[in-house]
C-alpha positions as CSV (number, residue, x, y, z in Angstrom):
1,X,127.5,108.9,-125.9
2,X,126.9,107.6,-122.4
3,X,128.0,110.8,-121.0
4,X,125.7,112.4,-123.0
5,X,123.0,110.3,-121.8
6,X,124.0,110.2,-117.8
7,X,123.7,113.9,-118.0
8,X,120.4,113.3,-119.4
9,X,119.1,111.4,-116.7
10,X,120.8,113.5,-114.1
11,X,118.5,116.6,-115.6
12,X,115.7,114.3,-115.5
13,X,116.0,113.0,-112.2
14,X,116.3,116.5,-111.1
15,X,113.2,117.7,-112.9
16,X,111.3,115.1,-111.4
17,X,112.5,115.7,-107.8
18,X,111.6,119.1,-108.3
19,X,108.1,118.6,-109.8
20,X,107.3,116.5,-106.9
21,X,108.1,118.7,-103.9
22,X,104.9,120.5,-104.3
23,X,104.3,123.4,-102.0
24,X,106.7,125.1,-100.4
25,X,106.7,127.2,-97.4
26,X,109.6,129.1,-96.6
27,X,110.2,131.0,-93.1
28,X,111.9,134.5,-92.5
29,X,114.6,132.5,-89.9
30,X,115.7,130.0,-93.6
31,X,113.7,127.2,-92.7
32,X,111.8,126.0,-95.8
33,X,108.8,123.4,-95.8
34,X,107.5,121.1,-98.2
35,X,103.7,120.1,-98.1
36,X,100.5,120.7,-99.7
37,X,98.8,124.5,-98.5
38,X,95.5,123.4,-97.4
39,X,94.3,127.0,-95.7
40,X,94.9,130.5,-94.4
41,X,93.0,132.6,-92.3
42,X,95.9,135.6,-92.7
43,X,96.9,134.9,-89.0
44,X,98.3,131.4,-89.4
45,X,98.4,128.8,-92.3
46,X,98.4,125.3,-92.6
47,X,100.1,123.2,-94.1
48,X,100.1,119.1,-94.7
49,X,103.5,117.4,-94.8
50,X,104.4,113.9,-95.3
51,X,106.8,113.8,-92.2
52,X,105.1,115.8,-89.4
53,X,101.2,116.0,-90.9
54,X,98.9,119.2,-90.7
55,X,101.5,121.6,-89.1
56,X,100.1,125.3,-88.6
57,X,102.4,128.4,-89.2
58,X,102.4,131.8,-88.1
59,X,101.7,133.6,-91.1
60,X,103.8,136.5,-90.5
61,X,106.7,134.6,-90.1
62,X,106.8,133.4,-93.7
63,X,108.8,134.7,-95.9
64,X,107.9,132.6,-99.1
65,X,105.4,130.8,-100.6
66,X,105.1,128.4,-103.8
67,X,102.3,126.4,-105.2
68,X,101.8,124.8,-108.5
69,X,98.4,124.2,-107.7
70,X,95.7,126.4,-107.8
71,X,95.1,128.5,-104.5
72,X,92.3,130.6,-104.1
73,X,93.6,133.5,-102.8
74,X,91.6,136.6,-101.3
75,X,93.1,140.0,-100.3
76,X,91.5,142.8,-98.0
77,X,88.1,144.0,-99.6
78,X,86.6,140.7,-100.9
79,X,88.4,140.0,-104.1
80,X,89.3,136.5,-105.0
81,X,92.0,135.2,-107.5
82,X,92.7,131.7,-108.3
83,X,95.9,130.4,-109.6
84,X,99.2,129.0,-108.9
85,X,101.3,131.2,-106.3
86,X,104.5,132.5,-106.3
87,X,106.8,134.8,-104.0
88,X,108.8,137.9,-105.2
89,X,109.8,141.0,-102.8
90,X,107.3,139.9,-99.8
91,X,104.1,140.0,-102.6
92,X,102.1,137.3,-104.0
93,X,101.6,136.4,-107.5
94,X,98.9,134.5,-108.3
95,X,99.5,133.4,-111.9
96,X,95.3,133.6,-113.1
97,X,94.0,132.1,-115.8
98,X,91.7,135.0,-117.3
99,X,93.5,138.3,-115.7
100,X,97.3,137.2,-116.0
101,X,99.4,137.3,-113.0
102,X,97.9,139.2,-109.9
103,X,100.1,140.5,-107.5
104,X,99.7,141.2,-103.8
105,X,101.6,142.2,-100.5
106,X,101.8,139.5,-98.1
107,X,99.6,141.7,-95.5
108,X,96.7,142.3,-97.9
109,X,95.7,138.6,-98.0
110,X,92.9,137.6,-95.8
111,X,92.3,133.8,-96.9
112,X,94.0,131.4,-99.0
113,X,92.3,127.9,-99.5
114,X,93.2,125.4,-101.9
115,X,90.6,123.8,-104.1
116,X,89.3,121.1,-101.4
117,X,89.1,123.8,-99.0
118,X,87.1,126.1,-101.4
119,X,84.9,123.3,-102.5
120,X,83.8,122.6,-98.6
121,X,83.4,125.5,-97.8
122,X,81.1,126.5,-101.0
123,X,78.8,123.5,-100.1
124,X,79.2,124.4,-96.1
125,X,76.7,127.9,-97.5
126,X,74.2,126.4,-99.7
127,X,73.6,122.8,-98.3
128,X,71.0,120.4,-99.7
129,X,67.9,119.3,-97.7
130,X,69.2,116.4,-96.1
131,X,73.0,118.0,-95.9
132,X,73.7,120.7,-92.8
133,X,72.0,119.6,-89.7
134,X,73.2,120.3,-86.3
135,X,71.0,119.4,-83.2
136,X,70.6,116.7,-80.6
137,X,68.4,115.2,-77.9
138,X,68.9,115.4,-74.4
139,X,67.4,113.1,-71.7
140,X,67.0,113.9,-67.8
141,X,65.3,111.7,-65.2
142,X,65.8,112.3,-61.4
143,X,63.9,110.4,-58.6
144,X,63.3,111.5,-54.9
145,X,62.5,109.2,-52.0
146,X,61.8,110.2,-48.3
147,X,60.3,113.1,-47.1
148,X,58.3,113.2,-50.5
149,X,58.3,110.6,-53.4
150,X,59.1,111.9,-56.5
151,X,59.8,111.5,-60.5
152,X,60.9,113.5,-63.1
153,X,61.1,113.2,-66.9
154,X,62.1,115.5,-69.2
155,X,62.8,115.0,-73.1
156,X,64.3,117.7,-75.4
157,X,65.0,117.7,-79.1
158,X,66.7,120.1,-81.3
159,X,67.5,120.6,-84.9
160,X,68.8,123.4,-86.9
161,X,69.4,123.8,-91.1
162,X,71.5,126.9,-91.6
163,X,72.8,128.3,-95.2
164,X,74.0,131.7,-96.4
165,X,70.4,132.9,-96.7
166,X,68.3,131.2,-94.5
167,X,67.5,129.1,-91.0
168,X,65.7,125.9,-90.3
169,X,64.9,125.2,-86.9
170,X,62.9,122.2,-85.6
171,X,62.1,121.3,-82.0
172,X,60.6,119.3,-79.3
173,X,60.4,118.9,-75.4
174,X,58.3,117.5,-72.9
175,X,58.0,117.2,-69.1
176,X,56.3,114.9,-67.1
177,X,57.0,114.4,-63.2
178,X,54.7,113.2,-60.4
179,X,54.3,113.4,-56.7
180,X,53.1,109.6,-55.0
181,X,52.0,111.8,-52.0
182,X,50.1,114.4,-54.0
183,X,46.5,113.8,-54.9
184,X,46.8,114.1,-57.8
185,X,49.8,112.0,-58.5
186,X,50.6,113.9,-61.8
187,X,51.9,117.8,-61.1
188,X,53.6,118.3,-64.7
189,X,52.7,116.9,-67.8
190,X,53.8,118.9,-71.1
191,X,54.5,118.4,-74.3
192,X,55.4,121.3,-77.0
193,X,57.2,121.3,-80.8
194,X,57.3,123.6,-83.1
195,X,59.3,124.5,-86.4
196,X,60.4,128.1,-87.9
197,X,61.9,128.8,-91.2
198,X,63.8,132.4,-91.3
199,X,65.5,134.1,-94.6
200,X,67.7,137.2,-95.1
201,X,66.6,140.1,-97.1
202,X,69.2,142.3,-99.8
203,X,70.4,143.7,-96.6
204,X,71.8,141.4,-93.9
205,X,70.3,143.0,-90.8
206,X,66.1,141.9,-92.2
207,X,65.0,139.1,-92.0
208,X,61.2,137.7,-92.8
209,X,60.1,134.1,-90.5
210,X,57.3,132.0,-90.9
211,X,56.4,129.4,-87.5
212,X,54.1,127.2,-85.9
213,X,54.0,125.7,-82.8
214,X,52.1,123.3,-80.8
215,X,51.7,122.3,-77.1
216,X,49.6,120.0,-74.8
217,X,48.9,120.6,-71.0
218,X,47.2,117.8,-69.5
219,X,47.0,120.0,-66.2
220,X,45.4,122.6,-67.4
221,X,43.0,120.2,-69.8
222,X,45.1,121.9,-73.0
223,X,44.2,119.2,-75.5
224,X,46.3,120.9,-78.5
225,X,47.5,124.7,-78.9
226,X,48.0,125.5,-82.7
227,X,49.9,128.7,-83.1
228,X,50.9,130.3,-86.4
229,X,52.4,132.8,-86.9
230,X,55.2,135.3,-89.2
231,X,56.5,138.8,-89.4
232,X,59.9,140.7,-89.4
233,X,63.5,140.7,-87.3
234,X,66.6,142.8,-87.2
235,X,70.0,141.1,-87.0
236,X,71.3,143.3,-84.1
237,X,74.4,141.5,-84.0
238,X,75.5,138.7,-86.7
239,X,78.9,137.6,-86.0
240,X,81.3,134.1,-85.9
241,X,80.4,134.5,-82.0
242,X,77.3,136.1,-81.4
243,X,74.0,136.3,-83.2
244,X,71.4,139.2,-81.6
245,X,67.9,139.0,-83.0
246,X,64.5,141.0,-82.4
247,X,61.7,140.4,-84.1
248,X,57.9,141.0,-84.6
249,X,54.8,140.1,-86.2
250,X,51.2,138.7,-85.2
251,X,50.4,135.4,-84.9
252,X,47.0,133.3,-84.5
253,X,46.2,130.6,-82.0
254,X,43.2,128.1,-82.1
255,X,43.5,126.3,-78.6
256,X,41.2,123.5,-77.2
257,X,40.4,122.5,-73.8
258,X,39.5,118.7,-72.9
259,X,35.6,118.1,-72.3
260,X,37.0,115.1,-70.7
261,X,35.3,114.1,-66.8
262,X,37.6,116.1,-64.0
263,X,39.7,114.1,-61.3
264,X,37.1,112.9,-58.9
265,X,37.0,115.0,-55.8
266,X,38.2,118.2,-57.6
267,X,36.5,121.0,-59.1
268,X,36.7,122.7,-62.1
269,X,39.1,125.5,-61.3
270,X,40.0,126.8,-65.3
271,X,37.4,129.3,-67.1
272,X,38.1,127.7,-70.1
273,X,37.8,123.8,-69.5
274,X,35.8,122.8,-72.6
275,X,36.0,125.1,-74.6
276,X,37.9,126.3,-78.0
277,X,39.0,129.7,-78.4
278,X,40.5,131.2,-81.5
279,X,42.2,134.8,-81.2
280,X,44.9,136.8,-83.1
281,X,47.8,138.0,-80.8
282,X,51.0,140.0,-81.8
283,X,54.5,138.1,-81.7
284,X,57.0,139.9,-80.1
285,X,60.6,137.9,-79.6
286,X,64.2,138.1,-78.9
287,X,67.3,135.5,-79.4
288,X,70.5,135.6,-78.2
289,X,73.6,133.0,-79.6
290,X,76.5,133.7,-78.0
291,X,79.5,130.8,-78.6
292,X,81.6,130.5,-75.3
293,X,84.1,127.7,-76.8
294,X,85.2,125.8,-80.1
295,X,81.7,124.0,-79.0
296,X,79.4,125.3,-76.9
297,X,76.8,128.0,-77.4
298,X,74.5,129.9,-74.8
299,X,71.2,129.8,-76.2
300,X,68.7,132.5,-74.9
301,X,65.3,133.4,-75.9
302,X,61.8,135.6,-74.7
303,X,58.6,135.9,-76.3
304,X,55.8,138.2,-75.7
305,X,52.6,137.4,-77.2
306,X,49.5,140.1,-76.3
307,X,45.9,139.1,-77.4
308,X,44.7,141.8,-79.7
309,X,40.6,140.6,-79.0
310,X,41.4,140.3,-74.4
311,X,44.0,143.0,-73.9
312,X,44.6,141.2,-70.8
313,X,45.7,138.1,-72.0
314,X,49.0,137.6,-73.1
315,X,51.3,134.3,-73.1
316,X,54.8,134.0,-72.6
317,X,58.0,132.6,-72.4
318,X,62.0,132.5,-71.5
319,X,64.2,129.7,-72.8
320,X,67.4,128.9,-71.6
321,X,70.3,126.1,-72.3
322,X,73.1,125.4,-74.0
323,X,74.5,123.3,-77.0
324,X,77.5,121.6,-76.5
325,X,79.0,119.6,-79.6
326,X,75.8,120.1,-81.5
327,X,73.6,119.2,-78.3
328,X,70.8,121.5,-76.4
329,X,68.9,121.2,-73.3
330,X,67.0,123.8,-73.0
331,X,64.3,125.0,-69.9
332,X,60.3,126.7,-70.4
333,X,58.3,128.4,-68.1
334,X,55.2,129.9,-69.3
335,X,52.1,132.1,-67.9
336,X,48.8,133.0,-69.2
């Protein structure tokens, strides 16, 4: 009887033990792993193991792999199955819950996640409100003494909201520097913001914006410069790396110049000092996203703005910078 029941807790035991290896990973060269699969690109995998953490494997150097938790498992044209994995013959058998077992060579499959990793990433494409941001604010202040006597100030905020579908983007900047030996003392003071919301059409490479921006130019007497505006782009390139954008619409401005006394000793040098002028313009654009690193991105961008009502007319601007760990600095110059 007590054999009986040693042999009993021998099978037991062994049970158990077996039960709580949970995934295994086993090389071509014999080495087996024991962990939990978290994810896999189809190049490498990783795995989390209780002696040496998140390790990452080649994936073409495994030879096995068994789960009794779900994976969600995806193959070469889009198609996802999701079940507990096993190994037979260098193909994977994914044992599903509504299809039966599913089975797939090793070089068909593209992703593997387990169900943390699926969950993340499903909330990582449609993000609430308050959930997704990526931005930053960047300061710079430089001073100048000697031959001329100099400060510099410049401010520069940046926020971005980005789902499966559609872009938020909200931003601010402003510059203010001065001379001590100029008359007057003030040779920059601006301040712009603006915000744009873009969405994706059925097909990937349309997309419809809405925006409106402001800016103030105390130099040039620019109390407040409302412009609206929305229209259509083409995704010229949409990659992990690179995001290529045109786009076009028209736009309307309602602008207003101070009434305000001029500097004593100056004149009135702008045609439009006190006055407001409204006018409907065409927007014409280009972005460029191009990521350099794990965290950096060149940001580039142009518009081209042509008054419809005084041909000759036409604002516009280049912006350049970079974001760096979800940071941008970014630089304007603009003519009229």
């Amino acid at each position: 009887m007590l054999r009986k029941f040693e042999v009993l807790t021998v099978i037991v035991f062994l049970g158990l033990s077996i039960f709580s290896f949970g995934d295994q990973v086993t090389l071509k060269n014999g080495d087996r792993l024991t962990g939990t699969v978290i994810k896999s690109d189809g190049k490498t995998l990783v795995l989390d193991t209780d002696a040496a953490g998140k390790i990452t494997l080649k994936f073409d150097a495994i030879q096995d792999i068994r789960s009794d938790a779900e994976l969600h498992v995806t193959v070469k044209g889009g198609k996802t199955v999701v079940g507990p994995v096993t190994t037979t013959d260098g193909k994977l058998q994914i044992a599903t819950k509504s299809s039966g077992t599913v089975e797939t060579p090793k070089e068909q499959v593209t992703l593997i996640r387990n169900d943390a990793e699926q969950q993340a990433y499903e909330e990582s494409l449609h993000p609430g409100l308050w959930h997704g941001w990526n931005g930053g604010i960047n300061v710079g202040f430089a001073v100048a003494r000697g031959n001329s006597q100099t400060e510099n100030l410049a401010l520069a905020f940046n926020a971005l909201h980005p789902t499966l579908d559609d872009k938020i983007t909200l931003y601010a900047s402003s510059i203010n520097a001065k001379n001590d030996l100029a008359t007057p003392s003030t040779v920059a003071n601006l301040s712009q913001g603006g915000f744009r919301y873009d969405r994706d059409l059925d097909s990937w490479k349309l997309f419809v914006f809405g925006a409106a921006d402001f800016m103030a130019n105390a130099l040039q007497f620019l109390d407040l410069r409302q412009v609206y505006s929305g229209g259509l782009g083409y995704h010229v390139i949409k990659s992990d790396r690179t995001i290529l954008d045109f786009f076009g619409g028209l736009n309307y401005t309602h602008e207003t110049y101070s009434n305000g006394a001029l500097v004593p000793g100056t004149t009135n040098i702008f045609e439009s000092y006190g006055h407001t002028n409204r006018f409907v313009a065409v927007t014409l654009g280009q972005e460029l996203n191009q990521k350099v690193g794990s965290a950096t991105v060149i940001t580039e961008s142009a518009g081209f703005f042509p008054n419809l009502q005084q041909t000759g007319e036409y604002p516009l601007y280049l912006q350049f910078g970079d974001r760096d760990q979800a940071e941008q600095a970014s630089g304007l110059a603009e003519s009229i």
